[in-house]
C-alpha positions as CSV (number, residue, x, y, z in Angstrom):
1,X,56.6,101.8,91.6
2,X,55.1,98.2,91.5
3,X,52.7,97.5,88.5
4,X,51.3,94.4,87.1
5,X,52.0,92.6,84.1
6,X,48.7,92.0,82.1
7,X,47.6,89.6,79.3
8,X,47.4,90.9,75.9
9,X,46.0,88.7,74.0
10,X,48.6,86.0,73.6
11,X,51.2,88.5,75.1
12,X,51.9,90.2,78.3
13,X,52.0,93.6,79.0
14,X,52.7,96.4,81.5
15,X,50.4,99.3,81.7
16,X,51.9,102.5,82.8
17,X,50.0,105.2,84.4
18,X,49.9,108.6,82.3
19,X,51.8,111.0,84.4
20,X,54.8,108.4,84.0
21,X,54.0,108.7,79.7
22,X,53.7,112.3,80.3
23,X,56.9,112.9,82.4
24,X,58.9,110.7,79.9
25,X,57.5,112.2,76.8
26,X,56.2,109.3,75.2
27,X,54.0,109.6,72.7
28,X,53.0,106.9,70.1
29,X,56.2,104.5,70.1
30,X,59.3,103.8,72.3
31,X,62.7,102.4,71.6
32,X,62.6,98.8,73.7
33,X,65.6,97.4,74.1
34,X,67.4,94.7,77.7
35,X,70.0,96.2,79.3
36,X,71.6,93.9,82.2
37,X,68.4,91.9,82.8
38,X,66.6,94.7,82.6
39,X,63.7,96.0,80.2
40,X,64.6,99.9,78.8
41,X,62.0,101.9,77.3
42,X,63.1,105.6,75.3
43,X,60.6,107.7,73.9
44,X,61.2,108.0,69.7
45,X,61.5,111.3,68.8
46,X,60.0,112.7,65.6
47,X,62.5,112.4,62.7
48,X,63.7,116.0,61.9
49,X,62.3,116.9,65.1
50,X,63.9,120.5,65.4
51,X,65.2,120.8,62.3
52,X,63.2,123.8,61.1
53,X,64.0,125.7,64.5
54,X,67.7,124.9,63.6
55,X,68.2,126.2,60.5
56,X,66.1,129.7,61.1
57,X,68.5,130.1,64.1
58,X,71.5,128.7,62.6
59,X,74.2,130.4,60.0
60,X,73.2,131.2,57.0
61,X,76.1,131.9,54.9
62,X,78.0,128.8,53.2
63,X,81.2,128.1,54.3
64,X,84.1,126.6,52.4
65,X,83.5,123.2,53.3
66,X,79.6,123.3,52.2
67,X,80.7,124.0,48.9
68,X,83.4,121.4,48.3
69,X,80.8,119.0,49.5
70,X,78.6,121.0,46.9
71,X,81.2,120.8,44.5
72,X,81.8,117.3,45.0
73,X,80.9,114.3,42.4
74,X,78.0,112.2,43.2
75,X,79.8,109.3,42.0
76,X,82.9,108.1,40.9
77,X,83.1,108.7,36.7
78,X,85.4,107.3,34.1
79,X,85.5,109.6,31.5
């Protein structure tokens, strides 16, 4: 798809049409980042995003490991 870069303001800019926004998922913000001479864009995902559906679905017993990390000093202490 060919589109046009635009002024903004003192910048330029590339418009692109929804159903591309929509088919990517992006919503407010994108990761931007040059790849090979070439301009990336990655839709941000909500932090936590699925979290809450994770642990209802997840184990819920602790495991041996959880409580050495539970068990575990926060810091190193000289008594």
């Amino acid at each position: 798809m060919k589109v046009s870069i635009v002024s903004v303001g003192n910048s330029r800019g590339v418009r692109l049409p929804k159903a591309v926004l929509e088919q990517c998922q992006f919503a407010d913000a994108a990761e931007l980042t040059v790849e090979d001479g070439r301009v990336v864009l990655t839709p941000v995902s909500a932090r936590r995003a699925g979290w809450a559906e994770a642990f209802a679905t997840g184990p819920h017993e602790m495991t041996d490991e959880d409580r050495q990390w539970l068990d575990a000093p926060l810091a190193d202490s000289e008594d």
